[in-house]
C-alpha positions in Angstrom: 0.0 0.0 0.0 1.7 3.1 -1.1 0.3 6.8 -0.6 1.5 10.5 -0.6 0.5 13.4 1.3 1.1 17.5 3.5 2.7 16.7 6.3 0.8 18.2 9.4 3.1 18.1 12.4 1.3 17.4 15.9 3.0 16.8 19.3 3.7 14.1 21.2 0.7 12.4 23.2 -2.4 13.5 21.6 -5.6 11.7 23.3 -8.7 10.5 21.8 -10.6 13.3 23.6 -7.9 15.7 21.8 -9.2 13.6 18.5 -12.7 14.4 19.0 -14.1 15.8 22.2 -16.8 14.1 23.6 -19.4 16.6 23.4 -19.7 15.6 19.7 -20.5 11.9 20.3 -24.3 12.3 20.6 -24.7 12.0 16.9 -23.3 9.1 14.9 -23.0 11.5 12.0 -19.5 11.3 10.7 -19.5 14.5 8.4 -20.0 16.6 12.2 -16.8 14.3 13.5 -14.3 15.3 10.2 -15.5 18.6 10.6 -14.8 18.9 14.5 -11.7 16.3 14.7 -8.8 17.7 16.1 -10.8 21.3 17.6 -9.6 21.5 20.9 -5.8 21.5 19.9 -6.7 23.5 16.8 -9.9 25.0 16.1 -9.0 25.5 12.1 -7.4 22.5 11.7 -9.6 20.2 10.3 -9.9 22.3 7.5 -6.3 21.5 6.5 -6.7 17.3 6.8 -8.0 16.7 3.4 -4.7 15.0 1.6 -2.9 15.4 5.0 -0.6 12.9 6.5 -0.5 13.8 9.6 3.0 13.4 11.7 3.1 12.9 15.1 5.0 12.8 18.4 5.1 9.5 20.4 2.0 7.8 21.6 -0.7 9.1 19.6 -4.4 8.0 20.1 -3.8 7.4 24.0 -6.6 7.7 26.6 -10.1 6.2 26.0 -10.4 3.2 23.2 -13.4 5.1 21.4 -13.3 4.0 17.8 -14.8 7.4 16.5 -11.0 8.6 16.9 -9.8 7.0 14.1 -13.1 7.5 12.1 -12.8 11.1 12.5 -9.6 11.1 11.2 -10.0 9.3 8.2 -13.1 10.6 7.1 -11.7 14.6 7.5 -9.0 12.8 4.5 -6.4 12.0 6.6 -3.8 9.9 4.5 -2.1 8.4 6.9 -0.7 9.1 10.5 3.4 8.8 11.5 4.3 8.5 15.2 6.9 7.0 16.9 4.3 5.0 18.5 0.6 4.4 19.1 -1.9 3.4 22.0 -2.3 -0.1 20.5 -6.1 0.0 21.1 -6.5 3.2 18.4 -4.0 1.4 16.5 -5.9 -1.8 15.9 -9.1 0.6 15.7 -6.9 2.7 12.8 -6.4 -0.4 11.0 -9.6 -2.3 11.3 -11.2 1.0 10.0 -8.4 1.4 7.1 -6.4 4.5 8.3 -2.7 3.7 7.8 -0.5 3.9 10.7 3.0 4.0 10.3 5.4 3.7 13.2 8.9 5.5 12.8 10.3 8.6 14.5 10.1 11.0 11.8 11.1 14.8 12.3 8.5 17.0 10.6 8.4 19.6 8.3 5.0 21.3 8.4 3.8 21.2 4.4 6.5 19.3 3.4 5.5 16.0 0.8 5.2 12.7 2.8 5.4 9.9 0.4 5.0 6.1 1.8 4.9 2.4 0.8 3.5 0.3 3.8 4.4 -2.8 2.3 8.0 -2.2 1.8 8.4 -0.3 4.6 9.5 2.9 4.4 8.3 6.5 4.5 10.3 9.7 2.4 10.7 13.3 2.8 12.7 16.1 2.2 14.1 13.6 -0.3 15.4 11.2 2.1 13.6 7.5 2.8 13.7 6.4 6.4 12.7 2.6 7.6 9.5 2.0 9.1 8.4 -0.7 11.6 6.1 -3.0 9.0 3.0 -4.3 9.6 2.0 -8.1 9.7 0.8 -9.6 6.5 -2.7 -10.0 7.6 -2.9 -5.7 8.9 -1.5 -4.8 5.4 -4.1 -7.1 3.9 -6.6 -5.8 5.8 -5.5 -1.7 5.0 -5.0 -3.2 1.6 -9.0 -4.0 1.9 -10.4 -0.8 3.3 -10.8 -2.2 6.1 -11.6 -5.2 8.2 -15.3 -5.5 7.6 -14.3 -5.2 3.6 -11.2 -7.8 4.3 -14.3 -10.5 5.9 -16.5 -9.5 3.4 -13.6 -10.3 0.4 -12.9 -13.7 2.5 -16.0 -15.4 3.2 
């Protein structure tokens, strides 16, 4: 799986409730979550997502394990997140959902191009390719898929 994006720089630890607050989990409407994801760090953010990989300080997606983290994320057209690391329960929610993670420790340029190939392992910018940690076969078929409702649904 290979993709290309902005690089947004965020710090290190950014919670779920960071991701999207929970005053805008009364509604199950997705289109309000893009639009909101993100607000408390940055209110005008979100508007800046669309083609974004977004690059991260260490342990992103800690604190609660709500799914509508990662859904938020992907559907304000997030490309792909880079962190050092992840709070493994967004991370499986990230993959089973289809948002790429990528671990590696990559120093950010805000705007700069983020090009990536999951399946090879690696991630460039600034015209230099760093290693990434790779994913098991069976997360980069399921990414591969869209997702792991669309991996079960290609493997009944």
């Amino acid at each position: 799986m290979k993709g290309k994006g902005t690089a947004v720089c965020l710090p290190a630890d950014i919670d779920t409730d960071v991701i999207i607050a929970g005053r805008y989990l009364r509604t199950k409407d997705r289109g309000i979550w893009a639009a909101h994801v993100l607000e408390d760090l940055d209110p005008t953010l979100a508007s800046h997502l669309k083609g974004a990989v977004i690059v991260a300080g260490k342990n992103f997606g800690c604190g609660s394990s709500r799914e509508q983290a990662a859904i938020a994320i992907r559907e304000a057209g997030v490309v792909a997140v880079i962190a050092p690391s992840f709070a493994r329960i967004f991370f499986r929610n990230a993959i089973n959902i289809g948002l790429p993670l990528i671990e590696s420790d990559l120093t950010c340029e805000e705007g700069s191009t983020v090009v990536f190939d999951i399946s090879e392992g690696w991630v460039e910018t600034g015209g230099k390719r760093h290693p990434v940690r790779l994913l098991s076969p069976r997360m980069r078929e399921i990414l591969t898929a869209g997702g792991l409702v669309e991996y079960w649904r290609a493997h009944r």
